[in-house]
C-alpha positions in Angstrom: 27.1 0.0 14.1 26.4 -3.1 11.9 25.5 -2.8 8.3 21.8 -3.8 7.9 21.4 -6.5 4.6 17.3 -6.5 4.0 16.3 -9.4 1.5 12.6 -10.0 0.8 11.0 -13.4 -0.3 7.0 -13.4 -1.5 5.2 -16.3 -0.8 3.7 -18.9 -3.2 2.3 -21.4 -0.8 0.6 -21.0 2.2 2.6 -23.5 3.7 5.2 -20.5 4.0 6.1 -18.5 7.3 5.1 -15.1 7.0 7.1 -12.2 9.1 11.0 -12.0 9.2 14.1 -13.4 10.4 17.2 -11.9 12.1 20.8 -13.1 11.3 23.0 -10.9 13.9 26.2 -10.8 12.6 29.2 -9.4 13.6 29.8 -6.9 10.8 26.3 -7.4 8.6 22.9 -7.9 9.9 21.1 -9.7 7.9 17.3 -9.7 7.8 15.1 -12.2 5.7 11.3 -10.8 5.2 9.0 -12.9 3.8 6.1 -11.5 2.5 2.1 -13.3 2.0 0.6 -14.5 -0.7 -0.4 -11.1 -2.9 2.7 -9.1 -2.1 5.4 -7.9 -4.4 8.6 -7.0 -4.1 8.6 -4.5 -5.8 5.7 -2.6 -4.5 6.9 -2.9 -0.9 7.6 -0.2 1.8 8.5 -0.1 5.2 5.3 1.3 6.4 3.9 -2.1 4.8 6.4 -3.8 6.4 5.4 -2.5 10.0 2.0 -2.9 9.4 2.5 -6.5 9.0 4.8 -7.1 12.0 2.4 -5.7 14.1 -0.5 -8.2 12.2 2.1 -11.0 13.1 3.0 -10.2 16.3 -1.2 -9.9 17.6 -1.2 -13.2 15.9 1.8 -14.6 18.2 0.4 -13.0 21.3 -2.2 -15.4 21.0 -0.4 -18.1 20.0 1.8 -18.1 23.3 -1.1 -17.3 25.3 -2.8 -20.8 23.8 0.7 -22.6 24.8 1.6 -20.6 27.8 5.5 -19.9 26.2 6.6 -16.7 26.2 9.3 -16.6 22.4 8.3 -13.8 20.9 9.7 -10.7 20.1 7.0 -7.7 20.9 7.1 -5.3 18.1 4.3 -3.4 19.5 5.9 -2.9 22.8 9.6 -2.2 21.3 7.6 0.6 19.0 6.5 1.7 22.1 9.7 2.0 23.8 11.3 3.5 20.8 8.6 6.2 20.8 9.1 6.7 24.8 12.8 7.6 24.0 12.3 9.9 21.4 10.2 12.2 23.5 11.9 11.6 26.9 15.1 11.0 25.9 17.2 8.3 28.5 16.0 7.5 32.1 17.9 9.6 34.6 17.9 7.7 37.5 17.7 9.8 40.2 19.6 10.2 43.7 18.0 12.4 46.9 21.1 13.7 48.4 21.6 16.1 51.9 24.6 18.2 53.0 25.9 21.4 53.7 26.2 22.1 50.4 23.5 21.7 48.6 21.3 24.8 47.4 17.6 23.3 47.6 14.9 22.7 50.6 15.9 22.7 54.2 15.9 19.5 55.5 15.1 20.7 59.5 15.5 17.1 61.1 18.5 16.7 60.1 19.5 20.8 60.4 17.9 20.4 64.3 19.8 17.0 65.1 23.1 17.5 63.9 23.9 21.3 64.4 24.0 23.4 66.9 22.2 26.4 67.3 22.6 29.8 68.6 20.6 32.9 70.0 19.9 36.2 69.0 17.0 37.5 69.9 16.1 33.9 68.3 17.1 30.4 67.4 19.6 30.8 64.2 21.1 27.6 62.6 24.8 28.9 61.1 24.8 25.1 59.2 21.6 24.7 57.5 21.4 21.3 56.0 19.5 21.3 52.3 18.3 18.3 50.4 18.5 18.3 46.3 18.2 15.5 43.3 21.5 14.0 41.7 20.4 12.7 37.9 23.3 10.5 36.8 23.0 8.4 33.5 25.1 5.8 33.9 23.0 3.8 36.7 21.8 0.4 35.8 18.0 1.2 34.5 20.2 3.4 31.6 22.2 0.5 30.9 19.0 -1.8 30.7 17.3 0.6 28.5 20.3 0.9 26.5 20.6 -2.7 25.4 16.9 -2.9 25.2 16.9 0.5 22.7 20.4 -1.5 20.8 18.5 -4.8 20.2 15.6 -3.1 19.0 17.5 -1.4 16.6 18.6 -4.5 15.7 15.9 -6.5 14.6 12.9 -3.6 13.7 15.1 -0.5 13.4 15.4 0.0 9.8 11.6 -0.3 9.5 10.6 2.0 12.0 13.8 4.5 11.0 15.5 3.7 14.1 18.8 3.7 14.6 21.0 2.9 18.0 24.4 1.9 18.7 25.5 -1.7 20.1 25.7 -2.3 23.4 26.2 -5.3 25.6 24.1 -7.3 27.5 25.4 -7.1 31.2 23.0 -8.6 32.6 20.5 -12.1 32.9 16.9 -11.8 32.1 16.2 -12.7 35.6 18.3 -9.7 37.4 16.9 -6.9 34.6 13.6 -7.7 35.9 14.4 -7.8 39.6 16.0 -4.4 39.0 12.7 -2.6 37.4 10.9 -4.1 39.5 12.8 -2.6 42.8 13.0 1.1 40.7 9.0 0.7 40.3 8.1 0.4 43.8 10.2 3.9 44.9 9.1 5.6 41.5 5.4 7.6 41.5 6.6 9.9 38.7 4.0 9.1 35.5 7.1 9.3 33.0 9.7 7.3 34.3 6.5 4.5 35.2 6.0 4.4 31.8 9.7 3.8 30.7 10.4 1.5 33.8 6.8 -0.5 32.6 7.9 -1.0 29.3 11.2 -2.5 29.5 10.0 -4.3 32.1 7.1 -6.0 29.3 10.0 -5.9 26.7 12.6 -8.3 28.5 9.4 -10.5 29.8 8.5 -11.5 26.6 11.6 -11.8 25.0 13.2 -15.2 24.2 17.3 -14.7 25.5 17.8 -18.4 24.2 17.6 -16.6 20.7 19.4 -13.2 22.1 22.5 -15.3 22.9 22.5 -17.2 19.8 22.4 -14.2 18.2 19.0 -15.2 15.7 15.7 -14.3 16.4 12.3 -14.3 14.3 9.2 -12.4 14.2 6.3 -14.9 12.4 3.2 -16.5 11.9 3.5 -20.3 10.6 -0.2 -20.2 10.2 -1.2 -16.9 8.3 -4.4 -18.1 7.5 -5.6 -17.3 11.2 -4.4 -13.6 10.4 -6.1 -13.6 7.2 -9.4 -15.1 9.2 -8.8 -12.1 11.3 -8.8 -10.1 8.9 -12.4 -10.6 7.1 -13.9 -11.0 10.2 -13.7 -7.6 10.9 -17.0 -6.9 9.5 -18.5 -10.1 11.4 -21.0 -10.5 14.2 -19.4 -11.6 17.2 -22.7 -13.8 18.1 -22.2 -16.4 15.4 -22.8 -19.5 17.5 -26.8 -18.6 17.3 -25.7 -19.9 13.1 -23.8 -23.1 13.9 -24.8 -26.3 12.3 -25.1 -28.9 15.1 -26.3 -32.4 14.9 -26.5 -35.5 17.4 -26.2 -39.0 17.4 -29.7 -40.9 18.4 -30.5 -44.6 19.1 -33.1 -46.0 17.0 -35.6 -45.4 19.2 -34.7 -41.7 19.0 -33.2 -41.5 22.5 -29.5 -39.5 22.2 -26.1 -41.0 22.3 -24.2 -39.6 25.3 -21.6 -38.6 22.6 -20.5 -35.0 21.8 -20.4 -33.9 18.1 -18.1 -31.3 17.1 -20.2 -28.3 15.2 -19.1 -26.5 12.2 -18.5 -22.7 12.4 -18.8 -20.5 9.5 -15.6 -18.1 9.5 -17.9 -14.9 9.4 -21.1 -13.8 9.1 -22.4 -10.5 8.7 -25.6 -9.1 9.3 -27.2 -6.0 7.6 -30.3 -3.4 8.8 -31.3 -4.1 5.9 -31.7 -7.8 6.3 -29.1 -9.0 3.8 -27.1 -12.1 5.7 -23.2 -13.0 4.5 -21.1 -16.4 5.1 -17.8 -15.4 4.2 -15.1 -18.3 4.4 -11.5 -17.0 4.3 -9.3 -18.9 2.2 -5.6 -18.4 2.3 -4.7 -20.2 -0.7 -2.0 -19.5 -3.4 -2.7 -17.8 -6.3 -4.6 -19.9 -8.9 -5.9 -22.8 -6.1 -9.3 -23.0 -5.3 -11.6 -24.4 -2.2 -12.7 -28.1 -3.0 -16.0 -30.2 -3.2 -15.9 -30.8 0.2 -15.4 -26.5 1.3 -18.4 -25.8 -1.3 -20.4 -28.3 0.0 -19.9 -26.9 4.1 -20.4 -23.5 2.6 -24.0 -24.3 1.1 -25.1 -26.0 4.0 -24.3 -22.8 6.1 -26.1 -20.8 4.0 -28.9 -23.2 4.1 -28.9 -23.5 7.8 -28.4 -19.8 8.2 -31.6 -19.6 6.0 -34.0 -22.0 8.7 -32.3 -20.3 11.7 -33.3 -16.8 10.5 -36.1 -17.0 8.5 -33.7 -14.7 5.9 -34.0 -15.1 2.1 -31.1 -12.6 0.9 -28.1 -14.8 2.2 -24.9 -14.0 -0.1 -22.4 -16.8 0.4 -18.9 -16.2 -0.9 -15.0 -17.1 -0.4 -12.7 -14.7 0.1 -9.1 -15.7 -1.5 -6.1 -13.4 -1.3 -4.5 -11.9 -4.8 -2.0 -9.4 -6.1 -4.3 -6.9 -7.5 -3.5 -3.1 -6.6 -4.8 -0.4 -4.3 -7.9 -1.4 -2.7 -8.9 -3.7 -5.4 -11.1 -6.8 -5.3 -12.7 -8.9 -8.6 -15.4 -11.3 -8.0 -14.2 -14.2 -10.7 -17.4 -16.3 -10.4 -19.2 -18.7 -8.2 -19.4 -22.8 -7.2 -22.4 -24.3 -7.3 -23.5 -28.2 -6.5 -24.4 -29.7 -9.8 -27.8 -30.8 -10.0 -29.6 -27.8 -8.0 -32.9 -27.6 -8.9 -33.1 -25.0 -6.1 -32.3 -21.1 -7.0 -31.6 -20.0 -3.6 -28.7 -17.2 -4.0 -26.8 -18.8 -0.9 -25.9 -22.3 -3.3 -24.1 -20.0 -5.0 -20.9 -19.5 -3.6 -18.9 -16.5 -5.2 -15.1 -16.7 -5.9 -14.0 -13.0 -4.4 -10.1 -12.0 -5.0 -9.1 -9.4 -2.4 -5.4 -7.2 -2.6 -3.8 -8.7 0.3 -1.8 -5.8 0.6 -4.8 -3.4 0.9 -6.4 -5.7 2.9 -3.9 -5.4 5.6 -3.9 -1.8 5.7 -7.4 -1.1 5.6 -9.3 -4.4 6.8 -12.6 -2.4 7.1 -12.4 -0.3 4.3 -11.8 -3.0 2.2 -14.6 -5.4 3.6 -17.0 -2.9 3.4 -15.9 -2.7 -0.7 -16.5 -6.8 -0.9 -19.6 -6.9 0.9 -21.2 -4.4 -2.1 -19.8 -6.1 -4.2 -20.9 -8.9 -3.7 -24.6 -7.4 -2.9 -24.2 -5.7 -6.5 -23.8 -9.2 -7.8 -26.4 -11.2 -6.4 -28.7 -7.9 -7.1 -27.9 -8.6 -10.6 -29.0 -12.2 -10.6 -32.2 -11.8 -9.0 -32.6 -8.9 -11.8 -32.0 -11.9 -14.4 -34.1 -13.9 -13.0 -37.3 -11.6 -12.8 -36.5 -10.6 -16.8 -36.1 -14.1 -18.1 -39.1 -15.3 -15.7 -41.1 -12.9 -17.7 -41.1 -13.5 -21.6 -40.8 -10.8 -23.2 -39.6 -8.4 -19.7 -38.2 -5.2 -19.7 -34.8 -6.0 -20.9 -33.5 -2.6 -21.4 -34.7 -2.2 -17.7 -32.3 -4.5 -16.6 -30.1 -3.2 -18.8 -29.9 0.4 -17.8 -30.0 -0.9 -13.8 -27.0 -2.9 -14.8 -24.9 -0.1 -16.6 -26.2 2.3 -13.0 -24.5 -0.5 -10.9 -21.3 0.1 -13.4 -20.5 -4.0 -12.7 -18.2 -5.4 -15.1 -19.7 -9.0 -15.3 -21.8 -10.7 -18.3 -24.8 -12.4 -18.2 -25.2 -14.2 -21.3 -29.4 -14.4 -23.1 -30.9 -17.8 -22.3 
């Protein structure tokens, strides 16, 4: 069995690949994981690392069902498969054999047709043909799942604390299918369905231009659709009733015949309790923020989602991704137009760091945290506003409600 080289790279840019690579070798595997914006090297295991191989791999799955190619390499299904060994152990094909020999259920046709009988006092059979099941592992589903169990091992095994030894490929992509496909169609048994189904989905989907060259991959060029994904979580799925559309009119006010595309916020989240969020996910390194042209959608949103609801608590914020520990987030401020003379909360637009890391273990969890956050914080400056609206106000009021909400941000006296 090759020796297994792991070598992680943490991302800077989003312009990065995230996922891994696979360099087969023929003494030394070696296996390049590079890691998102957020991670650290050394604060990495592998349950992190299979929990964002799976993250990739949805991600691909939609990517070749956009392009209609099929070059991926399905984690989920190869867990799948790996699990499916481990508690059945190798498929043992399976062979219905009848003789003279055998010890298990008379087989009477073939008993009646090809002995003969004699009498006393009735019909007795001295040769009593018997069928019984041969189980042979060396058949050619075994050999399938054996190279599918070996190149599994290969590229996720050390992950998913799999091991298996190397074995050859015997056989085209074309001719493993045909054969699971001709064991499924004599097979009822649920187990050996389920192992015959999943290799079946395994060799489908998997590229053998990169199995022969010995190099295969398992990313996502564009993690900021994962990271989309990910905040949207807590969204509505009935957004469109919030996208900003316009038209083109003559001057008489009659339309163009000429389709604008519309804007769609990234997420928005609706609460019982009448709150509104536009969250726009923003996969940028560390230190970068969304420009003029981002703050600018992202107030008009807000304002839009304001006419279309009728809603005044609208909390607008991006969400960037950060390095930050165990389920942490820090709100670090907010973008505003110059010039407002409006003080509608949703022209503010809050800078929200979230732990990538935690993020992709515990999207909803973590979401849930933001979203309170951010409600702490807007609660905060409507509190301001009522204190320094009144001369003189209750400031210890607002002071006491502040040290309750146990929110680390300052407000300075106007």
């Amino acid at each position: 069995m090759n020796e297994v080289e792991v070598r992680y790279f943490v991302n800077e840019s989003a312009e990065y690949d995230v996922g891994l690579e696979v360099k087969i070798g023929e003494k030394k595997n070696i296996i390049e994981v590079h890691l998102p914006i957020g991670y650290s090297k050394e604060e990495i295991s592998k349950q992190n690392i299979k929990n964002l191989l799976k993250l990739v791999s949805k991600q691909q799955n939609r990517d070749i069902e956009k392009n209609k190619k099929q070059n991926i390499f399905p984690v989920l299904i190869a867990e799948k498969i790996i699990q499916n060994f481990l508690r059945y152990g190798l498929y043992k094909e399976r062979e219905e054999v009848v003789d003279l020999k055998s010890k298990g259920k008379i087989n009477w046709k073939k008993t009646i047709n090809y002995t003969q009988p004699f009498l006393k006092n009735k019909i007795i059979y001295a040769n009593i043909f018997r069928k019984h099941t041969n189980y042979f592992v060396e058949g050619q589903i075994q050999e399938i799942q054996k190279w599918c169990l070996s190149y599994i091992s290969k590229v996720i095994g050390i992950f998913f604390s799999f091991k298996y030894p190397d074995v050859k490929l015997n056989y085209g992509k074309k001719q493993m299918i045909s054969i699971l496909e001709k064991a499924l169609a004599q097979t009822n048994q649920d187990e050996q369905l389920e192992t015959l189904r999943l290799l079946k989905d395994f060799i489908k989907k998997v590229n053998f231009l990169e199995v022969e060259e010995k190099h295969t991959g398992i990313k996502s060029s564009r993690f900021e659709y994962v990271w989309q994904d990910l905040i949207d979580i807590v969204g509505i799925e009935d957004k469109y009733k919030y996208l900003p559309q316009a038209q083109y009119y003559n001057l008489d006010g009659e339309p163009f015949n000429y389709t604008v595309k519309p804007l769609l916020p990234d997420t928005i989240v609706e609460r019982e309790d009448g709150k509104i969020y536009v969250l726009d996910a923003k996969y940028y390194r560390i230190g970068h923020l969304p420009d003029q042209y981002n703050i600018f959608k992202q107030v008009r949103y807000g304002e839009y989602v304001n006419v279309v609801s009728g809603k005044k608590d609208i909390i607008n914020a991006f969400i960037l991704p950060g390095n930050l520990g165990k389920n942490n987030i820090i709100v670090k401020g907010y973008a505003k137009l110059n010039k407002s003379k409006t003080d509608n909360t949703y022209e503010k637009i809050m800078v929200c760091y979230v732990d990538t890391k935690s993020l992709i273990e515990e999207p909803e969890v973590v979401m849930e945290k933001v979203l309170k956050e951010l409600d702490v914080i807007t609660s905060l400056w409507k509190m301001w506003d009522e204190y320094t609206k009144i001369n003189n106000g209750d400031k210890n009021r607002y002071i006491n409600y502040k040290k309750k909400l146990q929110v680390n941000i300052t407000i300075k006296d106007k």
